[in-house]
N, C-alpha and C positions, 0 to 999 in steps of 0.2 A: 486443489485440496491442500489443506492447511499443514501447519506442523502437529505433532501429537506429541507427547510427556509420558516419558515410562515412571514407573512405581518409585525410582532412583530421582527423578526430577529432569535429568538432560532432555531438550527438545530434539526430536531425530524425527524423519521425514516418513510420511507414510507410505505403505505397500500400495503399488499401483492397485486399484479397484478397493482399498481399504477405507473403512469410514476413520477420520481423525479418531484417535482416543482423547478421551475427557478424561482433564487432569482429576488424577485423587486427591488435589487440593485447590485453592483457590490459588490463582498465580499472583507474584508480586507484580511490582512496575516493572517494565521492560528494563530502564539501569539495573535494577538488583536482582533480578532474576538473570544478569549476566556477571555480576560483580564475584571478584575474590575479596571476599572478608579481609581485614586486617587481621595478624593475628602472628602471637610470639612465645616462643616454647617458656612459658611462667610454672609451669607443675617441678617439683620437688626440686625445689633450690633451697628449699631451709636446712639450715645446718651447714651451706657450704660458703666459702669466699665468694661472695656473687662482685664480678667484675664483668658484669652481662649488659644491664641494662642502666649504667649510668646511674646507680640509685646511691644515698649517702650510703656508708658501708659501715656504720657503729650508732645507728639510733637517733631518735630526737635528743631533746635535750631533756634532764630528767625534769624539767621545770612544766613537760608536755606530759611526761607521764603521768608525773602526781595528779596535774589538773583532767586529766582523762580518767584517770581513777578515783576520782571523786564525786564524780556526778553520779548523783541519787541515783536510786533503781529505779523509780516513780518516772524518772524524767525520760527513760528511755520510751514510755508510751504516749510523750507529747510530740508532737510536732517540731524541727527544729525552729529554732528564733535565729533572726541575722541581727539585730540591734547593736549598733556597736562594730561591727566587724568591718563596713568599708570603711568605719570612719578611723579604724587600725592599722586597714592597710596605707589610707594615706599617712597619716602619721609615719609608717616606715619608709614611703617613696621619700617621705618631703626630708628627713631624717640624711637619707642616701643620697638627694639630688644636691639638698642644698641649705645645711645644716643651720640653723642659726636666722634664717632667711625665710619671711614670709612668701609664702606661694596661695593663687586661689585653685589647688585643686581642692576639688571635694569629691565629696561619698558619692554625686551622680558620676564622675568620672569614673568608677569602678562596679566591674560585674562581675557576681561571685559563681564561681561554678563549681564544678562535680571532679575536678583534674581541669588539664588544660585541651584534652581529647574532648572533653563535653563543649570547653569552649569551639573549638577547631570544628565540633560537628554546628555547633548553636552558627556561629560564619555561614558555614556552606550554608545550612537551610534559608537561613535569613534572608539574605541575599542572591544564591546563585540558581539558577534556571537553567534547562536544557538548551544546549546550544552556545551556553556562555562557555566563557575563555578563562581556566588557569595558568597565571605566568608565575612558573618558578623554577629550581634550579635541577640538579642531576649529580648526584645521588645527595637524597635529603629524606626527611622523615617520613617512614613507607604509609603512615596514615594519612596523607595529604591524599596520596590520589584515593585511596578509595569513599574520603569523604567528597572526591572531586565527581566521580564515576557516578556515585547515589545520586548525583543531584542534575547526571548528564551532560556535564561540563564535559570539553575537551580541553586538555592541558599541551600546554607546550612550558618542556624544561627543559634548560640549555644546561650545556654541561659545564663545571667547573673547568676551569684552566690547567692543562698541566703543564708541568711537572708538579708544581706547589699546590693545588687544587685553588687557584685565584678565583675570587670571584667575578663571576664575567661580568663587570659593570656595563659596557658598551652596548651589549649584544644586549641585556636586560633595556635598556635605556632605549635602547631599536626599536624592543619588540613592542613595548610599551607603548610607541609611537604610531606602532605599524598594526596592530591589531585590537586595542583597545579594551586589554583582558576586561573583566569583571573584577578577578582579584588577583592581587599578585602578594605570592607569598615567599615571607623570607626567615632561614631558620640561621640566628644569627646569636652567638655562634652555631655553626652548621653542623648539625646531627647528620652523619658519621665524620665527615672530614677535620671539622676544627676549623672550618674558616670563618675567618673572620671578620667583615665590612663597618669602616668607621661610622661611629652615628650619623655624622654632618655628610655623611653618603647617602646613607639609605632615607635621610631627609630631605636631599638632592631630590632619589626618585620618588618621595613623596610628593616633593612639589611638580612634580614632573606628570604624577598621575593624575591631579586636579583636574587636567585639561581632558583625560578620558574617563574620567568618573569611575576611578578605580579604585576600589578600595586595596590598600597598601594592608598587609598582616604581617607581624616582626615576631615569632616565634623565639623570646626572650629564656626559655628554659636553663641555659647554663649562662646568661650572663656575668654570674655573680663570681665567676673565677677567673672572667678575663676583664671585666668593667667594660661592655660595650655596649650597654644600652643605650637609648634615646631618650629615656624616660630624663634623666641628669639636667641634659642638655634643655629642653624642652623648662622644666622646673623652673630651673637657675637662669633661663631668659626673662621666663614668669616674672620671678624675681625683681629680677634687676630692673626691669620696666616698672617696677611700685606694683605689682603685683596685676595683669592681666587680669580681667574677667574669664578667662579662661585659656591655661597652656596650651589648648589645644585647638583654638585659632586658630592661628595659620595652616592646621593640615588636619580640616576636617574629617579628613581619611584614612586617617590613620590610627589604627588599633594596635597594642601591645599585649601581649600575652605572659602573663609570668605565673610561677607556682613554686608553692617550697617543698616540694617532692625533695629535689636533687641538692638541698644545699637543707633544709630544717627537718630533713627526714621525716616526712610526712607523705609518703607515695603510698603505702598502702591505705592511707585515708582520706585519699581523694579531696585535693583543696587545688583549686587552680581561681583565677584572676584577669579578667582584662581590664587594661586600663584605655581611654579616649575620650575625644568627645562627647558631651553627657547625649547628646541625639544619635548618637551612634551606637554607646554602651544601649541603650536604653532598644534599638532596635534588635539588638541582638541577644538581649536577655529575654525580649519579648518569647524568644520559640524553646525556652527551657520550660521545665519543670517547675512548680513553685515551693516544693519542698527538696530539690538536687542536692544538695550540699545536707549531710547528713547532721547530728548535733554533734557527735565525736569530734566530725571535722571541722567542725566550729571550734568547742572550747582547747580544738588541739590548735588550730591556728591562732586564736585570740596567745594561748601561753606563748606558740612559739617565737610571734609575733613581739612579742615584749622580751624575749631573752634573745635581742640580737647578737650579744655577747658569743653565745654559745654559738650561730651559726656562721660569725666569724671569724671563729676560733678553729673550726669544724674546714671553712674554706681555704685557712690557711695552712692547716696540717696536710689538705691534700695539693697543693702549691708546692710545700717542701717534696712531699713524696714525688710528685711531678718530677721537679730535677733530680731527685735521686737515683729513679727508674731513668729517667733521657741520659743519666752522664755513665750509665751500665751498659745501655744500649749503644750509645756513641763507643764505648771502650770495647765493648764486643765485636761491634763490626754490625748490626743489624739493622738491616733496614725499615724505617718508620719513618711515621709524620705525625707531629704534633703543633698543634696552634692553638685552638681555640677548647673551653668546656673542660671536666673531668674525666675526660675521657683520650686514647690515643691512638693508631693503628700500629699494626705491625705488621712485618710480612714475614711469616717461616719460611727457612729454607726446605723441610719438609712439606707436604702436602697438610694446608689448613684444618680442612677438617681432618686428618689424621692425630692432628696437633690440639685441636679441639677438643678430641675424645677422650686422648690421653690426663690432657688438665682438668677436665671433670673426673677423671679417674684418681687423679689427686687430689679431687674436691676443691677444685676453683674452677668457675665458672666466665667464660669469654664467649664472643661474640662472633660468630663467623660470618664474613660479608660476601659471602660465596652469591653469586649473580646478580652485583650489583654494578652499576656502570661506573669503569674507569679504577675501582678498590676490589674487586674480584681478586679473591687469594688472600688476601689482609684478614687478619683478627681485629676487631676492635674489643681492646680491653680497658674498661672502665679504671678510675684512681682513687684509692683510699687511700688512710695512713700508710706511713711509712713502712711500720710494722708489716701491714696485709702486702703490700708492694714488693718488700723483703723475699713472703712466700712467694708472690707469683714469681719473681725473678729466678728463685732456687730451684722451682718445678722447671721454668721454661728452660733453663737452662742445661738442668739435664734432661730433657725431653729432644730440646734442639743438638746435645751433646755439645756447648759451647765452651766445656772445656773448666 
């Protein structure tokens, strides 16, 4: 006798001599009728210092606003247009990689998405199959596995190195060798820790994964505050060689993820970006939407995308603030870690979440890493100006009693 489905949804076993009950709805796939959802406390943070979620923490640039606030009313009942927008974002790569210097990326090297979540989900579908193999790391960004779970993947992620949370090259390189994931993915700099893997690294394990037909994924989200992309390198070879038929030759397989969420303040508008291979881009925009990327978040990218002034203006202010906060914490006596992204750990000497509740009670908002492997205890608290850093320092400090 089979399983049966209460009115709540859990599958629980039937009463000896019972007929199965028939679900009061249709059931999902086997993955997702076992999966936990992704999902992160986002209700009533307006109004407060959010140092939660690694978001810019004072706005786009008003060069985004104005052009956001111009678009006709009429236009809100068309359809969005993309015309023009990959061929913006390359202009920015080429701009960043290798100023001055012809490169042959083009607009099929790039696919435009809904955030860099829509990308990350567009990956898994495209590509991965029940039974296939996730390779990545421990503790890294909690929506990987459940996009890994939907699709039946089993994951293996090795844990970062301690004390300094290194990244495990070898053990990656092993496993790559030894099991032949599907995809391996890498969040780099690495959401929560900050670590951080040189390009001509993780182009190492590109070349590495050729041989198992792996597709490589580089979760580029905070590169822009420590400069470790691939994208640069990759360009600027372009380059130098009179300009390839294509930068991304040599490593078919590799796909890059970026979005100006966390650096052109654009998160609640949803603009994310892969860049690769135009057979690759192209296979994996195939399982989107045709209208995902909404018009807002067009003519907000198109503005932000030409005042890069502003968003490196924006990178630099939270750089300063950075050492501001580490040379208070070094004089204080507390312990942290910071490397890579806008973002840092901390470890209270009180109880975290006690610590947490308090700084929302002060109206800033952190991060608790409460049962995550190897940062369990730790706050991670996001970096803005200098100004916002000021306050959180003053809360924590008399929260921690540091005197």
């Amino acid at each position: 006798m089979g399983p049966k489905r209460s009115d709540t949804g859990p599958v629980t076993s039937p009463t000896p001599g019972e007929q199965p009950a028939i679900p009061p709805f249709p059931l999902a796939r086997p993955e997702v009728e076992t999966l936990t959802a992704y999902s992160a406390p986002l209700e009533g943070r307006r109004g407060l210092l959010r140092l939660d979620f690694n978001e810019n923490t004072v706005g786009p640039s008003p060069k985004v606003v104005e052009a956001v606030r111009a678009i006709p009313a009429d236009h809100y009942a068309i359809y969005p247009e993309y015309a023009g927008l990959p061929e913006a974002v390359v202009r920015s790569l080429v701009a960043e990689a290798a100023p001055g210097n012809g490169t042959a990326l083009t607009p099929a090297h790039i696919g435009l998405f809904n955030g860099v979540d829509e990308a990350l989900h567009a990956v898994f579908h495209a590509f991965a199959a029940p039974g296939d193999r996730l390779l990545t790391t421990s503790p890294t960004f909690g929506y990987y596995t459940p996009c890994a779970r939907m699709q039946g993947m089993a994951i293996e992620a090795i844990p970062y190195r301690l004390p300094d949370f290194a990244f495990p090259f070898e053990e990656i390189r092993a496993a790559l060798a030894a099991s032949a994931p599907r995809l391996l993915l890498i969040c780099n700099p690495n959401n929560p820790t900050g670590t951080r893997l040189a390009p001509e690294r993780i182009l190492e394990l590109a070349a590495a994964a050729t041989a198992t037909a792996t597709l490589v994924v580089v979760d580029e989200l905070y590169e822009a505050f420590t400069g470790d992309s691939v994208l640069p390198s990759l360009l600027a070879a372009g380059a130098a060689a009179g300009g390839a038929p294509d930068p991304f030759a040599p490593f078919p397989n590799l796909l890059v993820l970026r979005s100006l969420a966390k650096t052109a303040g654009l998160a609640g508008l949803r603009f994310g970006f892969a860049v690769g291979a135009p057979a690759l881009v192209d296979r994996v925009s195939r399982v989107g939407g045709p209208y995902d990327v909404n018009s807002f978040a067009v003519t907000a990218a198109h503005a932000a995308l030409a005042d890069q002034a502003y968003t490196d203006a924006y990178v630099a202010e939270v750089l300063r603030a950075r050492a501001w906060l580490l040379e208070h914490l070094v004089a204080a006596g507390v312990r942290h870690h910071a490397a890579g992204g806008n973002y840092l750990l901390i470890w209270p000497v009180r109880p975290a979440a006690d610590v947490e509740v308090e700084l929302r009670a002060a109206g800033i908002l952190v991060r608790s890493m409460a049962g995550k492997p190897l940062i369990d205890g730790a706050l991670r608290v996001s970096l803005g100006s200098t100004e916002q850093m000021a306050t959180f320092w003053a809360a924590y400090r008399r929260i921690e009693a540091l005197g």
